[in-house]
C-alpha positions, 0 to 999 in steps of 0.5 A, a space after each residue: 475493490 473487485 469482489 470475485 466471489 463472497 470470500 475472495 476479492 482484488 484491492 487497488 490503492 492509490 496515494 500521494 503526498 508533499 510535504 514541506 519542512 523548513 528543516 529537512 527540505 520537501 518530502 513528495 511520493 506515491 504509490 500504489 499497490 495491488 492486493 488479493 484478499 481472502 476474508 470470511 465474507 462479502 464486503 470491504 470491512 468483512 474480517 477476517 482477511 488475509 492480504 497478499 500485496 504489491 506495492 510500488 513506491 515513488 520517491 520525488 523528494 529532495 532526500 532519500 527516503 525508501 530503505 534503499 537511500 540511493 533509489 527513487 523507486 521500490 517494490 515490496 511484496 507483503 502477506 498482512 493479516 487483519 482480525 476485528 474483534 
């Protein structure tokens, strides 16, 4: 988290997965995303905060699973709203 100023900062996320199932073959994937954040105060728990996102997912798995079975990687953009009380 970069906080430009007491009211707006930027968020980078990273992640990773593996999952293995004896059933349903392996499930393995990342993401990451980036976000501007808009919150009432300094601080990554200062709520509340309105985000705005973009998230880039990679599917390495054995079966499809983003929304769009035939793709292996997508991109979502997203507002998300977090309120505390």
């Amino acid at each position: 988290m970069y906080q430009w100023t007491d009211t707006v900062r930027t968020v980078f996320e990273a992640g990773s997965y593996v999952e293995n199932y004896s059933n349903y073959g392996n499930k393995k994937g990342s993401k990451l995303t980036v976000a501007q954040a808009f919150s009432m105060g300094q601080g990554f728990f200062a709520r509340p905060e309105i985000r705005v996102y973009g998230t880039y997912l990679n599917d390495r798995s054995d079966s499809a699973q983003l929304a769009d079975k035939s793709k292996k990687n997508e991109f979502l953009v997203g507002v998300q709203v977090e309120a505390w009380f």
